[in-house]
N, C-alpha and C positions, 0 to 999 in steps of 0.2 A: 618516162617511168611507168607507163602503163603497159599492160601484154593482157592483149583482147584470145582470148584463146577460141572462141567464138562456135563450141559444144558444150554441154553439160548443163546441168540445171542449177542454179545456186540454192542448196537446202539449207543452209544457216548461217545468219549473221551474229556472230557471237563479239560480243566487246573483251577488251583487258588493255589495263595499263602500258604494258611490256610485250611488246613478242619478240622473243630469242629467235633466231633464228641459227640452227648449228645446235647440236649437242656433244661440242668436244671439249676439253677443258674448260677453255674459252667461256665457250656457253653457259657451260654446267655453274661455275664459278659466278657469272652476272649472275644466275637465276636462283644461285641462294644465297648469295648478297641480297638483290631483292626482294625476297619471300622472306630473309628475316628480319624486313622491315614493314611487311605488310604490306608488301607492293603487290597487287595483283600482274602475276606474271605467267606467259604461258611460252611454252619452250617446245621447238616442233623439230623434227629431222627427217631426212629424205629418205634416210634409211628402214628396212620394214623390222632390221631390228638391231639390238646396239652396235656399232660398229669395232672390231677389233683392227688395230693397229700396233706398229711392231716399232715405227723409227723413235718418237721421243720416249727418251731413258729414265725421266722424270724431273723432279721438280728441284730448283737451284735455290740456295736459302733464300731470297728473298721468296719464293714463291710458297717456300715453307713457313714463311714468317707469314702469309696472306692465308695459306691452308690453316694454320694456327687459330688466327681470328676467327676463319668460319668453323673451328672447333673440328677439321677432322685431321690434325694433324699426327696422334697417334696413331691414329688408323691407317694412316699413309706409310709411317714408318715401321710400321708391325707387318705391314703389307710387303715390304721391300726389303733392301739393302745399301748398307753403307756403301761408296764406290770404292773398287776393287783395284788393286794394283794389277801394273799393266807388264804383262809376259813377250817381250818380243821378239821374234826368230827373222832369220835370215837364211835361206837356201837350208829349209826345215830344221836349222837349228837355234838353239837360245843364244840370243846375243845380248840383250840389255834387259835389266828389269826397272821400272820406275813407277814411284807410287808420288804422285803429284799435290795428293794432299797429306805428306807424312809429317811436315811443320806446320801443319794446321790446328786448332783446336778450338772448339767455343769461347767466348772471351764475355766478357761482361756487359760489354754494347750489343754483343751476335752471339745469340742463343746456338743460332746454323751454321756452322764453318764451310760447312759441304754442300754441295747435292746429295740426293738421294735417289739410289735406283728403284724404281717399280716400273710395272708394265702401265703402259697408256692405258689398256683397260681395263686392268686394277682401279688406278686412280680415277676413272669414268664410273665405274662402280661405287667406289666412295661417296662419290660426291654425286652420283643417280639417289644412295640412299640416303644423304643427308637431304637430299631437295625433298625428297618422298615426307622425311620426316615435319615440315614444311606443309605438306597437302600437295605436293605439285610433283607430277611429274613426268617425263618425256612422253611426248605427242610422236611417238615413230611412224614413218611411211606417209608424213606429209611434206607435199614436195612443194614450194612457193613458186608462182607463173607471174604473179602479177604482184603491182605493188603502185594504186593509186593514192598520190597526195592530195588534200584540200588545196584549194586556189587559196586559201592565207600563209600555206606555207610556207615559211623565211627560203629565198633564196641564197647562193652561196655566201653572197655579199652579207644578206640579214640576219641567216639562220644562230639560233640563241639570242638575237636583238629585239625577238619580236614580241616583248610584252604585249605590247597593244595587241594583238592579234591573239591573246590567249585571255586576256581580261575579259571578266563577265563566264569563263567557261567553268563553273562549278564543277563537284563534283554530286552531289543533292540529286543527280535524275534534270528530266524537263528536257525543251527542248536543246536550250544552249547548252546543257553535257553532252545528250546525243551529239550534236555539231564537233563540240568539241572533241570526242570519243571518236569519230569518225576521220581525223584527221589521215591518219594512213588504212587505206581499205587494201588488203591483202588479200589474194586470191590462189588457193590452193588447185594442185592439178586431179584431173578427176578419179575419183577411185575406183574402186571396180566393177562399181555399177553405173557408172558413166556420170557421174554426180562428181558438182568441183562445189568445195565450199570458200565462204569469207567470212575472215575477221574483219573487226575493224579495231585498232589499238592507235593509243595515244603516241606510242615512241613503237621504233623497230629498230631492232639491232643486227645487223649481219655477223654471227660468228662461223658462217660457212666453209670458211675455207679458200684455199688457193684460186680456184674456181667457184668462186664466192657468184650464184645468182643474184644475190640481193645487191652486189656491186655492180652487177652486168647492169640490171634493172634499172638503176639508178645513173647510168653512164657514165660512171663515174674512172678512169684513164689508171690501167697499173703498169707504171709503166717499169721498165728493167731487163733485164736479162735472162737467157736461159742456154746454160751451156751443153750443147749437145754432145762435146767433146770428153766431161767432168759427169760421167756414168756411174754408179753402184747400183748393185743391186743387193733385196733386203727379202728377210722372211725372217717366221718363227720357226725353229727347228729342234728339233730330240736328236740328244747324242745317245748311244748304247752307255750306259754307267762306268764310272770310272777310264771311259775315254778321254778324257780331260780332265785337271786337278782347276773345282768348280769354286776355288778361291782366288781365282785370277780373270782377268781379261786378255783375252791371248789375239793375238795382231801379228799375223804374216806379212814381213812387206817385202815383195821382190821385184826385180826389175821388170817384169812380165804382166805384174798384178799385184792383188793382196786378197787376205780373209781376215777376218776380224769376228773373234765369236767371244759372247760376254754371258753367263750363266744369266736367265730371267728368274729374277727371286721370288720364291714360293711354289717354284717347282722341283724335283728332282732330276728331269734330264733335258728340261725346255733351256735353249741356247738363243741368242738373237746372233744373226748370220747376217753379215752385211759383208761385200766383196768384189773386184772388180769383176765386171762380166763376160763371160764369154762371147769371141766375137765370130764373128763367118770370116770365109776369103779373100772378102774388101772391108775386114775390119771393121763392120759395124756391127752393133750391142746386139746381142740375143736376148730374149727374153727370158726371167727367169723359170727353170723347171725343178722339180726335185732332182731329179736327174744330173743337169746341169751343177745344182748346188754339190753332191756327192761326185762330178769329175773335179771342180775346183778344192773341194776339201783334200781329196788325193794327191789332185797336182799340187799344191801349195804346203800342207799339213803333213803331208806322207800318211796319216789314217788310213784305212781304209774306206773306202765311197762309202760301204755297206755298215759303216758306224753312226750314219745318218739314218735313222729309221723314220723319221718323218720332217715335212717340209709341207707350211701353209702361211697365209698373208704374204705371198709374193706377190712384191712391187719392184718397179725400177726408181730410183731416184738419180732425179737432174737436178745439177749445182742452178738453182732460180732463185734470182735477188733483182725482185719487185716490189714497188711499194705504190699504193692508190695517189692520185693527185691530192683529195681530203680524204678526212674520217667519218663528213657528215656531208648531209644533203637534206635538207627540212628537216623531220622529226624523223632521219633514219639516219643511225649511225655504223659504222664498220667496223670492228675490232678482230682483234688477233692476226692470222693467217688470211683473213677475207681482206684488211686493208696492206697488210705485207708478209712477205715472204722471202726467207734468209736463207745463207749458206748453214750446210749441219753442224759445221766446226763450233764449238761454244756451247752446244745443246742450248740455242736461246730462243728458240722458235715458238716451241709452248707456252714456254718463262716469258716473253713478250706478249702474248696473248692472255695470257693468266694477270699480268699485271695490268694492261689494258681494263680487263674488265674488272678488276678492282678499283681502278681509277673513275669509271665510268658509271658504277653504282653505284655510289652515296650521291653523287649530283644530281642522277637520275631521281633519287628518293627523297631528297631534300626540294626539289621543285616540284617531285607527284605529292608529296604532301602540303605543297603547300607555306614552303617555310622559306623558299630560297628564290630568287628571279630567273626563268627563264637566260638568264646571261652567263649563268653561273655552267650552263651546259656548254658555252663556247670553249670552257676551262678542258674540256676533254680534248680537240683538237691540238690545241695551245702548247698543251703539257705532252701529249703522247705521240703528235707528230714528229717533235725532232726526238724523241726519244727513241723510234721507229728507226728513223732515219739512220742514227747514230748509233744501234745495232745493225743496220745492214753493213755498215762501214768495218763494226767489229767485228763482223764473223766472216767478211768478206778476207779482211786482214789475218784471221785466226786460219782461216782454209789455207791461204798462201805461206803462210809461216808451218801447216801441217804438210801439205805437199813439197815444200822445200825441203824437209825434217827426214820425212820418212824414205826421200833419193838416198839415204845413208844409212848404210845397220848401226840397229838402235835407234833409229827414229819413231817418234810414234806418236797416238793422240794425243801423248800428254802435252804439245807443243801447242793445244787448242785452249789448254784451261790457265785463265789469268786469273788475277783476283779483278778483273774486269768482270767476267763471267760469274759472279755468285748474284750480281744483279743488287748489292748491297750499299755502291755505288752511287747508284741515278737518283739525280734527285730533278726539284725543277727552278732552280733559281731566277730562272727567266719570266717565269708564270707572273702571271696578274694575280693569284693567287696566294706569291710569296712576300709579304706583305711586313715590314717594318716600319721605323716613324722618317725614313727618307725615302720611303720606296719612289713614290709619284718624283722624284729627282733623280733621274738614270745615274747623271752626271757624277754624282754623289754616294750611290747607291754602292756596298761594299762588294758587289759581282760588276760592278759598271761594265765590265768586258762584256758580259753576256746579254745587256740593252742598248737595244737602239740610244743612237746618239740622242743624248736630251732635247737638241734643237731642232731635233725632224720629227715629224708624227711617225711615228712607229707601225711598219706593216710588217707584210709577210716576207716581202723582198726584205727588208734590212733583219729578220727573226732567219730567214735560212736563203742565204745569198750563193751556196757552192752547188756545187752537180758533181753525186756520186759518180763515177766512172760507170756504172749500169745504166744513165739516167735519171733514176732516184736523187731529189734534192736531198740536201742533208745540211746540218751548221758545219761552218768552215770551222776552221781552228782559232778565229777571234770568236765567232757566235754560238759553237757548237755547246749542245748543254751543258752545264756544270756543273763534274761530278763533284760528291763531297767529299772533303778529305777525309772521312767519317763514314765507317769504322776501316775501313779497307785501303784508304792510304797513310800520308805520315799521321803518327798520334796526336792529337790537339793536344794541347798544354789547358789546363783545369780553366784559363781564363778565357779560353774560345768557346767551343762546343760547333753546336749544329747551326747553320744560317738559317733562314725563312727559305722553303723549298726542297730541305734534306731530308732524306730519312731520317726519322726520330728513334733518337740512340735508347734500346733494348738497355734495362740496368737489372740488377737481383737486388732486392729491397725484402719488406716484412711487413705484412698488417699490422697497424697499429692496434684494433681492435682484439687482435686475437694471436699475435706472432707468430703465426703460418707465413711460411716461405711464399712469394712472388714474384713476378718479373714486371718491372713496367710496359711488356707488350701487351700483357694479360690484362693490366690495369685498362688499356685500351682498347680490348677485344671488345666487339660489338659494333651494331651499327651507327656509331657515335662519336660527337668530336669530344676530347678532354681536353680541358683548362687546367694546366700539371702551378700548381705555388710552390714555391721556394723562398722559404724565409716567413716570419714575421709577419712582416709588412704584406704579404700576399695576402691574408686572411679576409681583408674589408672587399679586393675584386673576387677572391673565389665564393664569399659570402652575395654579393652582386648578381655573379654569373647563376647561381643554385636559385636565387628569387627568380631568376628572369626568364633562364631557361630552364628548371629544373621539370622534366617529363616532356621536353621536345626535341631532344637527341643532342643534350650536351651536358655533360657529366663536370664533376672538378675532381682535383685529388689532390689534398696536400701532404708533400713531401718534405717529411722532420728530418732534419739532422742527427745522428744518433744522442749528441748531447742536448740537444733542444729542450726546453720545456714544453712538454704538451697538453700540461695541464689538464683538466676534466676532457674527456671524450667532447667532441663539439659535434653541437646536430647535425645533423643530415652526415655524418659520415660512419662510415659501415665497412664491412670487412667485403671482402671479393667474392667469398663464398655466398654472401650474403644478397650482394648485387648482381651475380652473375646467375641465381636463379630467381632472383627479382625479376631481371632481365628475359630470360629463358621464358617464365609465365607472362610476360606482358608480352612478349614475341606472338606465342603462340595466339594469345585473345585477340592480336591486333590481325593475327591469320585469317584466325575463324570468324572476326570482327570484316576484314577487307569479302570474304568467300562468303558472305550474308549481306554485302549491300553498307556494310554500317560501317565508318567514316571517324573519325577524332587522332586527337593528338596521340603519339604513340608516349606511353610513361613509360621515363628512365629511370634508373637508381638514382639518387640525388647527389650521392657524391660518395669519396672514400678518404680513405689517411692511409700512408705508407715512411716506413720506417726508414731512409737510407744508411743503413748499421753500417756498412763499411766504405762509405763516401762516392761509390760508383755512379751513382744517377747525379750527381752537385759534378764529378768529374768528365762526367757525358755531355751534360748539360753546359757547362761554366762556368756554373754556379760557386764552387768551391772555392777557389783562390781568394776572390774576393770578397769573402765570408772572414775568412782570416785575416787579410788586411785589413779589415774593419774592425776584426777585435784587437788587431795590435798597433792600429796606428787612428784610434780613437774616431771611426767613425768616416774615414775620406773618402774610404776607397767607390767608385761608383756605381751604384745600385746596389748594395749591398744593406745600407739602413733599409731600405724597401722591401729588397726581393726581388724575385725575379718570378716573369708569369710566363706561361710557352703553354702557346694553343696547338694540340697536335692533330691536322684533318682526322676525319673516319679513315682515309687509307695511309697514317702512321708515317704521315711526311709535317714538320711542320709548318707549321703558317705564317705565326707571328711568336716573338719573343722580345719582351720587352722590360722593363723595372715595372716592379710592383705598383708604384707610384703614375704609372699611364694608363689609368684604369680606362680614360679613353677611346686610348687605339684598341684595348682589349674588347670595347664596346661595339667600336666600329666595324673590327674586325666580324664578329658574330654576328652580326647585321647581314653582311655579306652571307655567309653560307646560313644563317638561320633566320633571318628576319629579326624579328624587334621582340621575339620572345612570348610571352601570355597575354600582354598587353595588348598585341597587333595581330592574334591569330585570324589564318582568312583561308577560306575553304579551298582543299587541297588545287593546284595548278590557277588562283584567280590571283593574277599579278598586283601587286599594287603600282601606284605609280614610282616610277623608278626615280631612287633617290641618287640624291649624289656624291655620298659617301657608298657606293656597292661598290663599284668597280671602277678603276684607274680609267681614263679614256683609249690606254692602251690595249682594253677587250677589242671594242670597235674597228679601233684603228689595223690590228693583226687579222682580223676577221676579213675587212674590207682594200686587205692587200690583195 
């Protein structure tokens, strides 16, 4: 893991929390996750200046429900466009038109039906200036060479088991922070005055890319495929006005090749040109030229070449579906494009990266501060490797179902988009994480397909036992992860809902406080876990959760039924407006608090109350059927005297869900990702000793497959 470069002068050792490494979505996304937690984070690219890029289209609702939370998801959608229906010709005529999302619509669990087109560096911009707003911002034209670990660094076998090895590491100064702080020494290439500097940062993240350094570095095996034969090529291009009608996505597919040009929104005659390539003699790919682009527009389109007035960000793209043997290696992790890379079919490539690194910041924040065990960072691999995996599978599948498609006039992309692809799906039921009152019982357990057999210790071989056809492991079809049927397959019936590891179902509700319209993902935005009550009986654990953890990143909300009695407003709960710039100032002080040295609990809102007027969140949730059976058949039906409690992570999956009356497991549970609350605060990354109620013995055990 070391690269001795062996010129230049080392001019400065600078410390931080976090080093990003990568400033593309990816990146951008961990780093203000992080920064609105108060994570000192520094984010650097190799580029000397922001990078523009032409292939991903944008972001798939789930990654707009993740834009949402970090608050710039207007900005994304003002920025872009709705996805366009698709124009397809054959031997330059129109033959089929298909709009793939025309029986779509938002629904009450999903805000997002769609994707959303923007350009990638649009959406780099956004989110360049939400980090700014932050204090933080990209570090261009530094390029990582080196990347030394401390000798207590967890090996693959240890890595996230290694309390001991982090105990005693303050955050206070002295020497044991130094030590600690020093864990990954990073080393930049020289600039241009022959000077290489070094960080030194507690975590590193690789969001580099396909040709991820910081995976080289790490030796870490990507292994897969790369088809030399499965060619396009890609730019941004200007059509002359009115050359094409710029409400459509228009796809040539002929037996000789294809063009494919899609209006880039927020411009007037900017087009993204994707196409087979032109070849030589012996049939291999030319690279692309303006030139080149304006013969295929004519050959295929009948235009004229000369309607192409410009042509830039030409690349070739090769069908590559590779994925890293892990996600981590000591205190360095991989996410997005650096740990894998997919076929284009599905537009899931980004969308996978973006949701990695939503995954990956609150664990990161909740052990830098201090609140969570070192083991809790195991949960990143656990959860996002077969989720990894089980994209390269779907977009491997989506490619071969689009090239089957488009042999035939009228075939065309739309053959790539499932309701697989909105990303709405994935949950992680397998996770150590997803946590119920049988979980530690596989046998038992209501996903039992998706664990290890009860009677084996649980590793990584029984967690992903197949081999993609790339090489790429992935879950077979007994272990592969388990989507939710929630929101995007068959509808639950009001007495299901979401298991421990799904997406937590989006409802439209009302302030109690103030009867302004909201959504339950809003209730959850922020970098924080919420404890959602239902019913009654919920009042004594959400009353509980507010003493114990209230101002260390765990919120509550309770959820009245529209006929409920709500009696006097109850303390600690507050309208959204209310908490959300409660939240927004204690962000910022805990900013300017981390960029001065100074160190505490980060304070939350305490809590809120939300109206469900027209039963949607009781019918997302479960909750509802048996709210009624209990008032018509005096009281039997199951958890419904109590209530119901659903703890939903910071990244909007839940956790646990249980009767009101388990205030226990609710206890247990928060233990795990936040420690023991007010009572047990302990200086941010100084582990205590590892209890045994954190984590199932199955972290370890999948760790040390």
């Amino acid at each position: 893991m070391d690269a001795d470069r062996g010129a230049g002068t080392v001019t400065s050792t600078e410390v931080t929390d976090v080093l990003v490494v990568g400033a593309g979505p990816t990146g951008l996304v961990l780093a203000c996750d992080l920064a609105r937690r108060g994570i000192a984070v520094r984010i650097v690219d190799r580029s000397p200046a922001p990078p523009r890029t032409s292939r991903a289209k944008g972001p798939n609702p789930r990654s707009l429900e993740i834009l949402d939370d970090l608050g710039v998801a207007e900005a994304v959608l003002a920025a872009g466009s709705a996805p366009l229906p698709m124009l397809k010709y054959r031997d330059r005529a129109p033959v089929a038109r298909a709009d793939p999302w025309a029986g779509s619509a938002p629904s009450p669990d999903a805000a997002y039906d769609r994707a959303w087109l923007v350009a990638q560096w649009r959406l780099e911009e956004i989110l360049r200036a939400r980090l700014a707003g932050y204090g933080v911002r990209v570090e261009l034209g530094r390029e990582v060479v080196g990347l030394t670990q401390s000798p207590d660094a967890p090996t693959e076998a240890e890595a996230g088991a290694g309390a001991e090895a982090e105990a005693g590491a303050g955050a206070e100064g002295g020497p044991e922070a130094d030590a600690e702080a020093s864990r990954v020494v990073v080393t930049f290439a020289e600039d241009r005055r022959g000077e290489e500097a070094v960080l030194r940062a507690r975590y590193v993240v690789g969001c580099d890319g396909a040709h991820s350094s910081v995976r080289k570095l790490l030796g870490i095996g990507f292994e897969g495929t790369t088809r030399e034969d499965q060619v396009m090529v890609c730019g941004d291009v200007e059509l002359a006005e009115d050359a094409l009608d710029r409400g459509l996505w228009h796809q040539w597919f002929d037996e000789d090749g294809a063009v494919m040009l899609c209006p880039i929104p927020g411009t007037r005659t900017g087009w993204w040109f994707q196409a087979g390539p032109e070849r030589d003699g012996r049939g291999r790919p030319l690279a692309p030229t303006a030139d080149g682009f304006r013969r295929l527009l004519a050959h295929h389109t009948g235009l004229p070449g000369q309607a192409l007035t410009r042509a830039e960000l030409l690349s070739t793209y090769r069908i590559n579906v590779r994925m890293a043997d892990r996600f981590r290696a000591g205190w360095v992790f991989l996410a997005g494009d650096a740990a894998h890379v997919h076929a284009i079919a599905g537009g899931l490539g980004m969308n996978t990266g973006i949701q990695d690194a939503f995954n990956l910041g609150w664990k990161l924040g909740e052990v830098l501060a201090g609140r969570a065990d070192p083991e809790l960072l195991d949960t990143y691999e656990e959860e996002r490797l077969p989720v990894a995996a089980r994209t390269l599978d779907l977009t491997s599948e989506r490619l071969r179902a689009t090239l089957e498609a488009i042999r035939r006039p009228g075939g065309g992309l739309d053959s790539a988009i499932t309701a697989d692809t909105t990303g709405l799906s994935v949950g992680y039921r397998w996770s150590s994480l997803a946590a119920d009152r049988t979980h530690l019982d596989a046998s038992t357990h209501p996903d039992a397909s998706s664990h290890p057999d009860a009677h084996t210790r649980p590793d990584r071989t029984h967690l992903i036992t197949a081999t993609h056809p790339t090489g790429a492991p992935h879950p077979d079809a007994r272990t592969r992860p388990t989507t939710a049927t929630h929101p995007t397959g068959a509808p639950l019936t009001a007495d299901e809902g979401p298991q421990a590891g799904d997406r937590a179902p989006d409802a439209p509700c009302t302030e109690a406080a103030t009867g302004a319209g909201t959504r339950l993902h809003r209730v959850f935005a922020g970098p924080r876990t919420t404890v959602l009550g239902f019913g009654p009986g919920s009042a004594a654990v959400l009353d509980e959760v507010a003493a114990t953890y209230g101002g260390t990143g765990v919120r509550t909300c309770r959820v009245y039924a529209a006929d409920e009695d709500r009696g006097e407003n109850r303390a600690g709960e507050q309208s959204q407006e209310q908490s959300q710039e409660q939240s927004q100032e204690q962000g910022e002080e805990q900013s300017a608090d981390r960029r001065e040295g100074r160190t505490g609990a980060e304070a939350g809102p305490p809590g809120c109350a939300v109206i469900d007027a027209e039963g949607h969140a009781a019918a997302a949730y479960g909750t509802g059927a048996s709210a009624r059976a209990d008032a018509s058949v005096g009281g039997t039906a199951p958890g419904a005297r109590t209530g119901t409690i659903v703890v939903v992570r910071p990244d909007d999956h839940v956790g646990l869900r249980v009767p009101a009356d388990d205030a226990r497991s609710v206890r247990e549970y928060l233990r795990r990702l936040h420690g023991t609350g007010h009572s047990a605060a302990r200086p941010p990354e100084q582990s205590s000793e590892r209890s045994p109620d954190r984590f199932p013995d199955m972290v370890d055990a999948v760790r040390k497959g």
